[in-house]
C-alpha positions in Angstrom: 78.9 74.9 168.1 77.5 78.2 167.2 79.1 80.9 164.7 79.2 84.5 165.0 77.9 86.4 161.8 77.9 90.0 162.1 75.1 92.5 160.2 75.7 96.4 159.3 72.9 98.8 159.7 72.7 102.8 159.7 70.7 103.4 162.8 69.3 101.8 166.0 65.7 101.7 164.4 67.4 99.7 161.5 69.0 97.4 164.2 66.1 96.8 165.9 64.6 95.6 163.1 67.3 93.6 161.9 67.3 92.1 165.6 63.4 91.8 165.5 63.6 89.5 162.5 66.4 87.6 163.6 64.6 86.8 166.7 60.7 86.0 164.5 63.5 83.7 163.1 64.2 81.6 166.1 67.6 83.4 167.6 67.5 83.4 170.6 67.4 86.7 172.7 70.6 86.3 174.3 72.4 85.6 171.1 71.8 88.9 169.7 74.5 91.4 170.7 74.8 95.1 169.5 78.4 97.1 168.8 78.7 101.0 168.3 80.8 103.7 168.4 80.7 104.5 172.2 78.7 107.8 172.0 76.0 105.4 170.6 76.4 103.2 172.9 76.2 105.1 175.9 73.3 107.0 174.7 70.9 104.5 173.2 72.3 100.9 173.5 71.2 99.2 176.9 73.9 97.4 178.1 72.6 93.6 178.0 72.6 94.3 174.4 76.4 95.3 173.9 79.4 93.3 172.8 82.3 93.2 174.8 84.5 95.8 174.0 87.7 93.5 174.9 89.1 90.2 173.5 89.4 88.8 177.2 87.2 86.0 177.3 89.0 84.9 173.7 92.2 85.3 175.0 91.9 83.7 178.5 89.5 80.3 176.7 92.5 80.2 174.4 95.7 80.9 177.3 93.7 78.0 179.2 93.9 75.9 176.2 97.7 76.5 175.4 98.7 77.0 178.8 97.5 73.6 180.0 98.9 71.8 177.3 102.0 72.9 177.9 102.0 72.3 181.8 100.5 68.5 180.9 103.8 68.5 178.7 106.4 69.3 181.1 104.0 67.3 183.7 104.7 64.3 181.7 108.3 65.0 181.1 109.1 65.3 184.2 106.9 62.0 185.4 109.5 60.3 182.5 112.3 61.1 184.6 112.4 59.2 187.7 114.9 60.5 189.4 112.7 63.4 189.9 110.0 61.6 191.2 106.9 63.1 189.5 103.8 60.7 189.9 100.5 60.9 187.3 98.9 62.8 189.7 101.8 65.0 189.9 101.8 65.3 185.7 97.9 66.2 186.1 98.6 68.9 188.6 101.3 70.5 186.3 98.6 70.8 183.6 96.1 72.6 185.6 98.9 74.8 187.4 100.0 75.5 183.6 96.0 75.8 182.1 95.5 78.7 185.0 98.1 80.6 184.4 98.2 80.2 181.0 93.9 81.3 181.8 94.9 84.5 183.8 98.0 85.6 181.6 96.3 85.7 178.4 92.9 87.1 180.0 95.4 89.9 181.3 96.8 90.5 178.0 93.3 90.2 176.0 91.7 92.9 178.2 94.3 95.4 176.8 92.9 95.0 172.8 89.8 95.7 171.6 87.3 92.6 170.2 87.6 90.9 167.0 84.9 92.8 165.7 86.0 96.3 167.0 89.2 95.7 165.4 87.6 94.2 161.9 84.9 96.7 161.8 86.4 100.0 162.8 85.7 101.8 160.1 82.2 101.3 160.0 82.1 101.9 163.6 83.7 105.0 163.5 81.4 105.9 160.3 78.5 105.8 163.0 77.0 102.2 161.8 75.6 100.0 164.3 76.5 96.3 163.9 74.1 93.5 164.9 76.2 90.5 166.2 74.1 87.4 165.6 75.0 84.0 167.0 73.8 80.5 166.3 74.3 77.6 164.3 75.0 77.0 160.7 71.3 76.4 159.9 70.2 78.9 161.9 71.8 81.7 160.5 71.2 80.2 156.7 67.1 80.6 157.6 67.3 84.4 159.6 70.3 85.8 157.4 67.2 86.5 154.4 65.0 88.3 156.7 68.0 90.3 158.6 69.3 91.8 155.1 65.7 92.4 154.0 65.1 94.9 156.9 68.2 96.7 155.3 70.8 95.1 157.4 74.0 94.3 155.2 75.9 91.0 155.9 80.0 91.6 156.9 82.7 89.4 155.7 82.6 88.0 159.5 82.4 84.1 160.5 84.0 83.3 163.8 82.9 80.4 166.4 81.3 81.9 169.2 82.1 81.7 173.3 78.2 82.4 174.2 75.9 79.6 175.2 
């Protein structure tokens, strides 16, 4: 599983130097995300390189998670009843009914609040800061994190798994 660690710097020369290292590092390219104040963004952040500005893809892995648990649940319930004549197969049905729209409710509601980071990291944000988003594993991040901060990069108080491949 990778983890999400999250880098300050002032400008976008700073970040791509931050990103620069990270990648002479090993990280890959498509792990390597950028967040801004939207100004910034639009101006001088190409958009394969920014983060999405939405907890969606959180919210609907999650809403998957819960909702099909709970729809295996009542699918099993209802299977232990035999009047109501729920098969297995019925059961199994109720959890993927329940794990879609558990999916599309939660992606519905993520879309309407801003990422983790955006939220965390506001004020720097707002300050003008760009933040390098850096995924990867454990080790990973252990060997780059040295050569990030030493291209004047600062290190957030951020560790979150991350959804990317």
């Amino acid at each position: 599983m990778k983890t999400r660690h999250v880098f300050s710097t002032p400008d976008i020369a700073s970040a791509q130097a931050a990103m620069d290292a990270a990648r002479d590092g090993g990280v890959e390219d498509h792990n390597l995300l950028l967040v801004a104040r939207s100004d910034i963004e639009l101006s001088t952040i190409p958009n394969d390189r920014k983060e999405a500005d939405t907890d969606m893809m959180p919210a609907a892995v999650r809403g998957a998670g819960y909702g099909g648990a709970t729809g295996l649940l009542v699918g099993l319930v209802a299977f232990a009843i035999p009047p109501l004549g729920v098969t297995l197969a019925g059961a199994a049905a109720a959890g993927l009914a329940g794990a879609m729209v558990g999916c599309w409710a939660s992606a519905l509601a993520g879309a309407s609040l801003p990422d983790p980071i955006r939220r965390r990291f506001e004020g720097e944000i707002e300050a003008g800061r760009i933040l390098v988003v850096v995924d990867g594993s454990q080790e990973l991040l252990a060997k780059v994190e040295p050569a990030i901060t030493s291209t004047g990069a600062t290190l957030l108080p951020f560790e979150a798994p991350s959804l990317m491949a």
